[in-house]
C-alpha positions in Angstrom: -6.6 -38.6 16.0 -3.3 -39.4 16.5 -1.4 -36.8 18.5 -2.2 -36.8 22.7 -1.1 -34.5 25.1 -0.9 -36.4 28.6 -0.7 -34.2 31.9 0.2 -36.8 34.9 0.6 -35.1 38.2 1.3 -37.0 41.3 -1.6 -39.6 40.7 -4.2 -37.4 38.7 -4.0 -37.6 34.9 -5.9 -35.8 31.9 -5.6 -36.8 28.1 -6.3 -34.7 25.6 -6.3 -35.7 22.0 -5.7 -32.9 19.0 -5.5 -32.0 15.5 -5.5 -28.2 15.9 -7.3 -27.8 19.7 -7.0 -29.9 22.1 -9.9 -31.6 22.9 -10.2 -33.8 26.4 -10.7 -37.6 26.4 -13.0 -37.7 29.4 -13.8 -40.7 31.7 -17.0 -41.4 33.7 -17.5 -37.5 32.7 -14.6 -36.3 34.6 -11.3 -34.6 32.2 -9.4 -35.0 35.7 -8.9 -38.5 37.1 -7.1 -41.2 39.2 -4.4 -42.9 37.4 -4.1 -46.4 37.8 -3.0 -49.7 36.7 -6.0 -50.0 34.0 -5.0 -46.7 32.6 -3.6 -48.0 29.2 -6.7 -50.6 28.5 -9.0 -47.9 29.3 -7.2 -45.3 26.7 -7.0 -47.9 23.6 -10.5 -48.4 24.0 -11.8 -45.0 24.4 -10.1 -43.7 20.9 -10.8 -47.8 19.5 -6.9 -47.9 18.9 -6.3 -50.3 16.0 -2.5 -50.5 16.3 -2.0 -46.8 14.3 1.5 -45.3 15.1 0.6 -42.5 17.7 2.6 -39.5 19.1 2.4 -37.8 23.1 3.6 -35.0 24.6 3.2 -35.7 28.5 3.3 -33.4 31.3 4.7 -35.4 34.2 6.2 -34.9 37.5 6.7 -38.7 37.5 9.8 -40.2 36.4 8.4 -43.7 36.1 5.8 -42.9 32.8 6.1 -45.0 30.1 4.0 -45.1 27.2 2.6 -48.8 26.9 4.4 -51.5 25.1 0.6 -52.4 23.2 0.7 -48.7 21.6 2.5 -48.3 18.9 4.6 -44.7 18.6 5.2 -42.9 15.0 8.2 -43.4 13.3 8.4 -39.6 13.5 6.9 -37.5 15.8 3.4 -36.0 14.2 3.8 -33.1 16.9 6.6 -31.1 15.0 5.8 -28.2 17.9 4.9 -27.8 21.1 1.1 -26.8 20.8 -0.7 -23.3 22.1 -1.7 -23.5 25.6 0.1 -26.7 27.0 0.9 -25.6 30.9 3.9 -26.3 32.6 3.7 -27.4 36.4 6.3 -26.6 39.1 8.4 -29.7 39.3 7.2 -31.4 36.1 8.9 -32.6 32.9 7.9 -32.2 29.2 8.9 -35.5 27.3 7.7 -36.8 24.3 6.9 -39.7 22.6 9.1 -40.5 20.4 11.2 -38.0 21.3 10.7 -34.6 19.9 14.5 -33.4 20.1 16.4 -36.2 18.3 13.7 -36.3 15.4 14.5 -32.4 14.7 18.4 -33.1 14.5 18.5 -36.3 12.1 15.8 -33.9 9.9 17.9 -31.0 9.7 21.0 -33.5 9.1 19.3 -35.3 6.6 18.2 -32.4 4.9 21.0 -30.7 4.9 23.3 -34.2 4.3 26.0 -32.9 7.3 27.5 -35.2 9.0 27.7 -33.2 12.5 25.6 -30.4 13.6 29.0 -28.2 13.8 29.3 -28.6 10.0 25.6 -27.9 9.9 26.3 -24.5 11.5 29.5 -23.5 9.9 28.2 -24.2 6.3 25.4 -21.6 7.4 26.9 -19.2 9.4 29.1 -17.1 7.2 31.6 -15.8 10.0 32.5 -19.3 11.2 34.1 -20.0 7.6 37.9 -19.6 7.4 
């Protein structure tokens, strides 16, 4: 597994890991819990994280998340889409890890081998050529 969806809201926190569902990474029984300093530690060994290149979306109303330095994130994002049934709170943030956004632009300008996202959309939108 190596695609987590993270919701952190004020100081509870719930991980879910997924390939097609999402399925809850649950400590001392509990899918809802206390974050804390140890949080990071505790996640590596729960999924016995053996430095693979990993991918989050996180649900946050905290500003100061950061993934951890000792996990390393995909080169790409593995989440091309946001999945069915993530929930957005009042006051929260989606971000991702890397981030979702720039990954789509340099693959659409790679693919398409434009140089600015303007020439992107004029070579594909007919009523913008002159």
């Amino acid at each position: 597994m190596n695609k987590f969806i993270i919701y952190l809201i004020d100081d509870f926190i719930s991980v879910y890991g997924f390939e097609t569902e999402p399925i809850p990474l649950k400590k001392e029984g509990e899918e809802k819990f206390k974050y804390s300093s140890d949080f990071w530690e505790w996640f590596q060994e729960k999924i016995d994280y053996n430095n693979e290149e990993l991918s989050f979306i996180v649900v946050t109303n905290r500003e100061d998340f950061a993934i951890s330095k000792k996990i390393k994130l995909a080169e790409t994002n593995y989440i091309k889409e946001t999945p069915q049934g993530i929930q957005h709170y009042k006051d929260t943030k989606i971000k991702t890890f890397p981030e979702l956004e720039k990954i789509k632009k340099s693959v659409i300008l790679k693919t398409v081998k434009e140089k600015t996202f303007a020439d992107y959309f004029v070579s594909k939108t007919s009523c913008l050529k002159f």
